[in-house]
Residue frames relative to the residue before (quaternion, step in Angstrom):
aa qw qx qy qz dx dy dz
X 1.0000 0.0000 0.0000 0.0000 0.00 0.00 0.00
X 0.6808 0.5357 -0.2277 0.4447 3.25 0.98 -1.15
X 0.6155 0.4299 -0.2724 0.6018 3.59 1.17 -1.02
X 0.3769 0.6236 -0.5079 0.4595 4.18 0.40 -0.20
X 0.7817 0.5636 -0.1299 0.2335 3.13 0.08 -2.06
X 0.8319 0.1115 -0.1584 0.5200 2.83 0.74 -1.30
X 0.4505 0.4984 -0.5842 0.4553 3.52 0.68 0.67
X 0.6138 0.3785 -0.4856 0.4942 3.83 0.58 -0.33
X 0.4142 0.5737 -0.5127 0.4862 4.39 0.95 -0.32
X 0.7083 0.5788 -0.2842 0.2872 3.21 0.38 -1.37
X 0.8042 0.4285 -0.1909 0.3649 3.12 0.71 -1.29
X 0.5634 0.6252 -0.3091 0.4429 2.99 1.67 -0.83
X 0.5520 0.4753 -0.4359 0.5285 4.15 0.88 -0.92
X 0.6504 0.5802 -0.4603 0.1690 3.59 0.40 -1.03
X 0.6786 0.4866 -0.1337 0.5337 3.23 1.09 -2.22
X 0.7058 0.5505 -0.2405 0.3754 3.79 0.76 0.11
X 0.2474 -0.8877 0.2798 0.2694 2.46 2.56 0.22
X 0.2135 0.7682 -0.5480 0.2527 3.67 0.39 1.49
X 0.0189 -0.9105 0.4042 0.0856 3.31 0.80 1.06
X 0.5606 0.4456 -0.6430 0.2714 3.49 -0.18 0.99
X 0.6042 0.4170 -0.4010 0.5479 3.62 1.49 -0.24
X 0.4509 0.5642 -0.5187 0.4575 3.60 0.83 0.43
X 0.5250 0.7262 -0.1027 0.4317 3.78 1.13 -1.16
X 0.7977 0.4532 -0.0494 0.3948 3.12 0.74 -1.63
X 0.6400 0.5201 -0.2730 0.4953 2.92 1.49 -1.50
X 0.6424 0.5829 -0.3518 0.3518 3.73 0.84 -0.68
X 0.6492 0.4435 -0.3944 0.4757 3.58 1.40 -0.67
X 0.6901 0.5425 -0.3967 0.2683 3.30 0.42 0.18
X 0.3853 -0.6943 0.3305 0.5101 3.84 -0.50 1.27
X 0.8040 -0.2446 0.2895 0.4582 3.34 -2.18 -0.22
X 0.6399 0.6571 -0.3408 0.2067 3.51 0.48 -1.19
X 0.6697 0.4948 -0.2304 0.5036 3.17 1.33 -1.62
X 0.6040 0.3214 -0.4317 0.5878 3.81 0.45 -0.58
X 0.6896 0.3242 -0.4998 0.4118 4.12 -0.56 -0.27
X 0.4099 0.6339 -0.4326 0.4930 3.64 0.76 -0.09
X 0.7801 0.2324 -0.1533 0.5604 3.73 -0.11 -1.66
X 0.5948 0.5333 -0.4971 0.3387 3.71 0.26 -0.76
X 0.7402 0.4554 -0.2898 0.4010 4.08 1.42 -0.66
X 0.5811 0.4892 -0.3062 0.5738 3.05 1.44 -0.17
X 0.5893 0.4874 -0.4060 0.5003 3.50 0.88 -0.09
X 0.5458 0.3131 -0.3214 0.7077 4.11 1.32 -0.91
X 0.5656 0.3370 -0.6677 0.3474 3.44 -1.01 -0.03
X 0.7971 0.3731 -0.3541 0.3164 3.78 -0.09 -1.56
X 0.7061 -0.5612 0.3536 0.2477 3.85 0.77 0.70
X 0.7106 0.5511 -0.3147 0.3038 3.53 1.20 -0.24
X 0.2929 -0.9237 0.1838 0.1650 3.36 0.38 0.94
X 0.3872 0.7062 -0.3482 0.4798 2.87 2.38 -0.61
X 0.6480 0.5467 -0.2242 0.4806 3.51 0.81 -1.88
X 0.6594 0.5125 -0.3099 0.4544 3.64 0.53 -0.81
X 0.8101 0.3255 -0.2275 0.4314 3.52 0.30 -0.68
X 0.5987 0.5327 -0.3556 0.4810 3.44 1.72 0.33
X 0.5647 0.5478 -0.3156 0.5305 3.09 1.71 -0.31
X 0.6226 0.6264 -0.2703 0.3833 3.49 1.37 -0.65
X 0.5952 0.5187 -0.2654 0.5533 3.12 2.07 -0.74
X 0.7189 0.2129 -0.3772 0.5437 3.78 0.30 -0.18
X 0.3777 0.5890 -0.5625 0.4406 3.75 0.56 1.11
X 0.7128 0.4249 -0.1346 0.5415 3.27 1.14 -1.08
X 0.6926 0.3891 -0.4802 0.3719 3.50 0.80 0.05
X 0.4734 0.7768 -0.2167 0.3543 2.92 1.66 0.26
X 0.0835 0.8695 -0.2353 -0.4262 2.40 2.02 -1.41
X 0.4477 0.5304 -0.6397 0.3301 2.98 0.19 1.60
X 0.3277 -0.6827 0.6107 0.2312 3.81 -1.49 -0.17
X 0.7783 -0.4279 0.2847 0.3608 3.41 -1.23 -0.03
X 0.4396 0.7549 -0.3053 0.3791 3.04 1.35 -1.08
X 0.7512 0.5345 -0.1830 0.3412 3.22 1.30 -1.73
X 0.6143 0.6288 -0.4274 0.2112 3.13 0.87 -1.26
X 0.6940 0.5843 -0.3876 0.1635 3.36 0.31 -1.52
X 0.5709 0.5219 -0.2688 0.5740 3.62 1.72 -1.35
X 0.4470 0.6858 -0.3635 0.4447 3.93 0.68 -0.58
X 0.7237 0.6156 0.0669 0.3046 3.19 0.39 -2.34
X 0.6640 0.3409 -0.0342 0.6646 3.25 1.12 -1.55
X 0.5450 0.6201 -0.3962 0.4018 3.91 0.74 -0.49
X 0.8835 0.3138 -0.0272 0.3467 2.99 0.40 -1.73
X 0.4837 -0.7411 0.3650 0.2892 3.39 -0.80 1.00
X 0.4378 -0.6212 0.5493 0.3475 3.61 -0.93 0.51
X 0.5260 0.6295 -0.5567 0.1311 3.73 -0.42 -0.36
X 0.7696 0.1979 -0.1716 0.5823 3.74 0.58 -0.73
X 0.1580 0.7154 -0.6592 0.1693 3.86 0.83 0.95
X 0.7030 0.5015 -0.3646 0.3483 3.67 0.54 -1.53
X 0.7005 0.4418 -0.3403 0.4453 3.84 0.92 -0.81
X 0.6523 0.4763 -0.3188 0.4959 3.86 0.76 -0.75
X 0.6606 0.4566 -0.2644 0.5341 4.10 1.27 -0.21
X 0.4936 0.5317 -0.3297 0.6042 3.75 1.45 -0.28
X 0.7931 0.3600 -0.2430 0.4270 3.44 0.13 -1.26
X 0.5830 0.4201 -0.4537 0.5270 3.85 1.02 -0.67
X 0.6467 0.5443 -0.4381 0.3059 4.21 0.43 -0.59
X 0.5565 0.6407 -0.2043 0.4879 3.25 1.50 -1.56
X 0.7566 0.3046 -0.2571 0.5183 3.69 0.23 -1.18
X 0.5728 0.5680 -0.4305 0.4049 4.06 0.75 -0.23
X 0.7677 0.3060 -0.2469 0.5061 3.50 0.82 -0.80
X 0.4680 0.4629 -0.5935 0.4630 3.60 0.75 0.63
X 0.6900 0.4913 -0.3963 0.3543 3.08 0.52 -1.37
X 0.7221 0.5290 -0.2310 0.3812 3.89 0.81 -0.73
X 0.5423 0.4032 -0.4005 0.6188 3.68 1.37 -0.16
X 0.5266 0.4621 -0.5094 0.4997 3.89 0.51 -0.28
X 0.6372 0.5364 -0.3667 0.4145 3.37 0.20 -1.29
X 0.7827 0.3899 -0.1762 0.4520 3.88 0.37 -1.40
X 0.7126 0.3333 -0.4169 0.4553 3.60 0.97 -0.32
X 0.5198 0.5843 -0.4184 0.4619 3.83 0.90 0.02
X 0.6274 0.4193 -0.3656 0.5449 3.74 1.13 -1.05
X 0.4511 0.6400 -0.4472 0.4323 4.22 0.84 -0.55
X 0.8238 0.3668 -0.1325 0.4114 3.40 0.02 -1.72
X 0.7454 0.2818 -0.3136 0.5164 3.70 0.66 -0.40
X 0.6462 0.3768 -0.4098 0.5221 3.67 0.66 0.53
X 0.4880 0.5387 -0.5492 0.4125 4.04 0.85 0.55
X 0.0613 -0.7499 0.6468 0.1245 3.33 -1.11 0.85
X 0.3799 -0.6774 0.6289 0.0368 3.72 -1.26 0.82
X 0.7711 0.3367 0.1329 0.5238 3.69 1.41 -0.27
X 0.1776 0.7933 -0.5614 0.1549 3.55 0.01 1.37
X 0.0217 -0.8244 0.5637 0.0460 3.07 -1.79 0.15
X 0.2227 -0.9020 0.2931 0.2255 3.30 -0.58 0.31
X 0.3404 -0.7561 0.5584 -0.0265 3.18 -1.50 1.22
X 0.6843 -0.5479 0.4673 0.1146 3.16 -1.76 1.67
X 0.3461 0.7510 -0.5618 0.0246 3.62 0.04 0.40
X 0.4058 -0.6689 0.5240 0.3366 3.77 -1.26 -0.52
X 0.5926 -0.6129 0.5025 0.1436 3.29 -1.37 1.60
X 0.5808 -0.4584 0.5360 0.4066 3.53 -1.58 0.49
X 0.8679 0.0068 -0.3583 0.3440 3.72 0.53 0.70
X 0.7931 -0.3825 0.0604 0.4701 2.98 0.63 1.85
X 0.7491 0.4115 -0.3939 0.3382 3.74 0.31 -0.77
X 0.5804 -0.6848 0.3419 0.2780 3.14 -1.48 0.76
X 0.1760 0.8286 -0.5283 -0.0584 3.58 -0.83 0.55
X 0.4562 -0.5212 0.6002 0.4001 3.71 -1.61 0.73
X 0.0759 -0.5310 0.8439 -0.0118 2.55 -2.85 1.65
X 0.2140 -0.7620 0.5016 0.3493 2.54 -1.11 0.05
X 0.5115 -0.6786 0.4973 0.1745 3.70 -1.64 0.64
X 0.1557 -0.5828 0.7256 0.3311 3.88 -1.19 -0.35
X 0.6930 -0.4532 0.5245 0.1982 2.96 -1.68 1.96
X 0.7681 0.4028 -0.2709 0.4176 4.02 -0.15 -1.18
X 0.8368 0.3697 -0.1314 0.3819 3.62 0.62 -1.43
X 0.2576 -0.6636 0.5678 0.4134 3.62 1.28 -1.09
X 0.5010 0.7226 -0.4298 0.2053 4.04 0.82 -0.42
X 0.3904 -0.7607 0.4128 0.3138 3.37 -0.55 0.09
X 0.1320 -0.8906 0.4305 -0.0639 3.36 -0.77 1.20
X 0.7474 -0.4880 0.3290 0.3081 3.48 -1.09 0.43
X 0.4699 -0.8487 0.1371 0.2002 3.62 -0.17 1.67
X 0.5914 0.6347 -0.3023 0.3951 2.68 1.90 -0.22
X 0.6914 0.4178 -0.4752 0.3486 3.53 1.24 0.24
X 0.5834 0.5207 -0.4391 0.4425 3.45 1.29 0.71
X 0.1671 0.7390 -0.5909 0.2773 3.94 1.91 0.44
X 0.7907 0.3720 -0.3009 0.3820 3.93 -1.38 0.23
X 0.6741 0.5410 -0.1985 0.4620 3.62 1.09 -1.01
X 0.3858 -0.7599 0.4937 0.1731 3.23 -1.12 1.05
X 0.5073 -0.7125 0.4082 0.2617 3.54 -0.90 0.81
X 0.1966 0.6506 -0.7084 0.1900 3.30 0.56 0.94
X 0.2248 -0.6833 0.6349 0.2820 4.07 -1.36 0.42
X 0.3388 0.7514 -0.5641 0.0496 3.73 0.13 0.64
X 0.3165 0.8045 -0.4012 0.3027 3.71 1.23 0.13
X 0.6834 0.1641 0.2346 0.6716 2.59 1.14 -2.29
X 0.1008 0.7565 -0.6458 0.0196 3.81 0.17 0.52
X 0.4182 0.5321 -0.5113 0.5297 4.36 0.54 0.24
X 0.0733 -0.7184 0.6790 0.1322 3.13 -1.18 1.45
């Protein structure tokens, strides 16, 4: 369960294009990715599976391969070559999360004219940095003009 997880962490830094856990995954031999790529098909998820099937192929290998892969390679230093792929995943993922942190702080709001779920127009306010919607009181003092965002 616990391995699932962070192989589904994994994938997620990948497709989010966090390239030092992009990096990482490459130092590791074929064995260790045909390893997670089965624990990723055992848990049934097929979406996850066929993303795992893609960084097989940058590899340029396929499933087909693993099993001969699998049977090749000796087991003795699995537990240290599976530590070090877990270890380098969650660095690569707190980079990932402090980089999503910093480009989603906003120092700066305003407010904007949009349309409710029944059409009429009302003021939100926004953060200047993110475009997110935020809590009106940090747009209190500010005139409603919508030129920020003028697209209704």
């Amino acid at each position: 369960m616990i391995r699932a997880f962070l192989l589904y962490l994994l994938l997620f830094s990948i497709l989010t294009g966090c390239a030092t856990t992009k990096n990482s995954v490459q130092e590791f031999d074929d064995a260790t990715v045909c390893r997670a790529y089965n624990e990723v098909k055992s848990g049934g998820d097929e979406d996850l599976t066929f993303k795992f099937v893609r960084i097989l192929a940058q590899r340029g290998l396929g499933p087909v391969d693993c099993p001969q892969i699998l049977r090749d390679d000796p087991l003795e230093h699995l537990s240290e070559r599976y530590d070090k792929f877990v270890s380098e995943l969650i660095q690569g993922l707190a980079a990932v999360g402090r980089a999503n942190r910093q480009e989603s702080v906003d120092t700066d709001w305003d407010w904007d004219e949009i349309h409710d779920e029944a059409h009429r127009l009302v003021w939100v306010c926004r953060g200047v940095q993110s475009g997110r919607l935020a809590p009106t009181n940090h747009c209190l003092g500010k005139l409603q003009i919508d030129w920020r965002w003028p697209s209704k």
